[in-house]
C-alpha positions as CSV (number, residue, x, y, z in Angstrom):
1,X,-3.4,39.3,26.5
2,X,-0.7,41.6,26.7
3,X,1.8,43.5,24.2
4,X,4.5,45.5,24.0
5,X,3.2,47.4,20.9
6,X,-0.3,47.3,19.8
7,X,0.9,46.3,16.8
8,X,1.5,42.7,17.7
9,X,-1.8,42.2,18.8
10,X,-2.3,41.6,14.9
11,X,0.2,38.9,14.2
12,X,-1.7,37.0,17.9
13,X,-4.6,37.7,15.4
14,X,-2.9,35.7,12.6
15,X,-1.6,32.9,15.1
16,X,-4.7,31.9,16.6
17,X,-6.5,31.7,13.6
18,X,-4.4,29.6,12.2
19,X,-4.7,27.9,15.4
20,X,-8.1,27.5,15.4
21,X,-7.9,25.7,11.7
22,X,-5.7,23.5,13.1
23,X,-7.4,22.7,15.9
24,X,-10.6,22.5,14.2
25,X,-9.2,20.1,11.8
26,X,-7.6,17.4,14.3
27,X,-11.2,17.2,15.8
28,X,-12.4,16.6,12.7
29,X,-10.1,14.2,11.7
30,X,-10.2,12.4,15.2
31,X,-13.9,12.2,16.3
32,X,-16.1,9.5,16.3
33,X,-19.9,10.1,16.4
34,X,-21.9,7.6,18.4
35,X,-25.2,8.7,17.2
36,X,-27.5,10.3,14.4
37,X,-27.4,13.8,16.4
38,X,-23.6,13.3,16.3
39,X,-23.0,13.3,12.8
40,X,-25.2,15.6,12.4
41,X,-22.9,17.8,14.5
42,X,-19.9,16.7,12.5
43,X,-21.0,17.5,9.3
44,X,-21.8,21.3,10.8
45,X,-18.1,21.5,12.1
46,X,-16.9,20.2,8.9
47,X,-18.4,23.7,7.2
48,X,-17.8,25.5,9.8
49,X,-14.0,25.2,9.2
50,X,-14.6,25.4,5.9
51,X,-16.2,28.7,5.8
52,X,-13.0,29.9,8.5
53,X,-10.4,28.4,5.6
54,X,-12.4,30.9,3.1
55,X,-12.3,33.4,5.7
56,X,-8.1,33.0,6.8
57,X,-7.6,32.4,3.1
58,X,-9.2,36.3,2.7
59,X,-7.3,37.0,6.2
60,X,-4.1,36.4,4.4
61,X,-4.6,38.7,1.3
62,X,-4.9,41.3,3.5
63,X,-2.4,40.4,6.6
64,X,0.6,41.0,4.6
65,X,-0.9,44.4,3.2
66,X,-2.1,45.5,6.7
67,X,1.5,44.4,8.7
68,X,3.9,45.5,5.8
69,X,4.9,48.6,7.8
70,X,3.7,48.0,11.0
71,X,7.0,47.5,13.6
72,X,7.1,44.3,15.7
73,X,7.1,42.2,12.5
74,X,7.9,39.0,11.8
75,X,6.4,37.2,15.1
């Protein structure tokens, strides 16, 4: 990964969590398990993401706090 300022590396931060829910979710919404083992699986996905929505949804508090004066803003 590379930035002109360090300071962007946060806002990447930001993106690709909110990537990751995203992502996360689609599979979610998309899969179809063929077995027991499977579901299994699923249902360990499905808290997964739930526990990173808790997590972005902390993230997010403190995002805006953290890049308020940071330059490189608004990426």
């Amino acid at each position: 990964m590379t930035h002109s300022v360090p300071e962007q590396a946060v806002y990447a931060a930001h993106a690709h969590l909110e990537d990751a829910d995203s992502e996360l979710a689609y599979f979610i919404r998309e899969v179809v398990p063929q077995t027991d083992k499977g579901e299994d699986r699923l249902a360990r996905m499905k808290d997964a993401r739930q526990e990173l929505r808790k997590y972005i949804k902390r993230w997010h508090m403190d995002f805006y706090e953290i890049t308020e004066d940071l330059p490189g803003g608004g990426e």
